[in-house]
N, C-alpha and C positions, 0 to 999 in steps of 0.2 A: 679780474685776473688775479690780483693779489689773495681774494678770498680763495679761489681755487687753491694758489699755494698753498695757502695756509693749513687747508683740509687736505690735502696731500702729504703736508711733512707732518701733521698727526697722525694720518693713516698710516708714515711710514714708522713713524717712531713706535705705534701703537704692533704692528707686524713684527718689528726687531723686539721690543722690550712684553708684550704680552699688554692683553687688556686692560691689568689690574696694577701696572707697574705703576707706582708715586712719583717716576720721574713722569711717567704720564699725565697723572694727574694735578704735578706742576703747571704742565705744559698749558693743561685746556682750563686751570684754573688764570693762569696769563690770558690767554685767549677770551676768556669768558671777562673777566677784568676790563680789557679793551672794547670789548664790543658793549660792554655797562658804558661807559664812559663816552662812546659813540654814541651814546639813548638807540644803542641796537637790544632793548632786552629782552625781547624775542628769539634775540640768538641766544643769550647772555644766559638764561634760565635753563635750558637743557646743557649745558655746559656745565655751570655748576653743580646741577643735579648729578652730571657722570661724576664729577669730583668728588661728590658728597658718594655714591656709591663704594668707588672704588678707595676711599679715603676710610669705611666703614668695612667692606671687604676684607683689610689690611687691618682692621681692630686698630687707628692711627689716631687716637684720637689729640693728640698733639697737631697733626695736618689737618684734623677736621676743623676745629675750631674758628684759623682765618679764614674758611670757607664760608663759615655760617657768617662770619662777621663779614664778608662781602657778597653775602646777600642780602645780608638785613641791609646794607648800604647801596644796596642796587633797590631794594624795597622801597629806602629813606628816598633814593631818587627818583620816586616815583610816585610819590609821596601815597606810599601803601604801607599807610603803619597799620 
């Protein structure tokens, strides 16, 4: 139940703010974040990736960079150096 919410209030924010908006991809880099920490990182890696997209989209590379560093920490948790 709660996963559905979840994927609903990003569908919705993603429909108000457009595909490539930064507050979006705050949102699913939080998202992505949570479900590492769950050891969900099968969810957790297509999540990132949209971030890394839309974070590169935006030429942002200011926002890129915690991205990359919380993947490389979802790697380290899985111990895929």
């Amino acid at each position: 139940m709660q996963n559905h919410k979840l994927k609903l209030a990003t569908a919705v924010q993603e429909r108000k703010l457009g595909p490539n908006d930064p507050a979006l991809a705050t949102t699913l880099n939080g998202l992505a974040v949570l479900r590492q920490h769950q050891g969900r990182f099968e969810e957790a890696k297509p999540l990132f990736d949209r971030v890394v997209a839309i974070d590169r989209e935006n030429k942002d590379r200011a926002a890129l960079a915690p991205v990359l560093y919380n993947i490389a920490a979802m790697l380290d948790d899985q111990k895929r150096w």
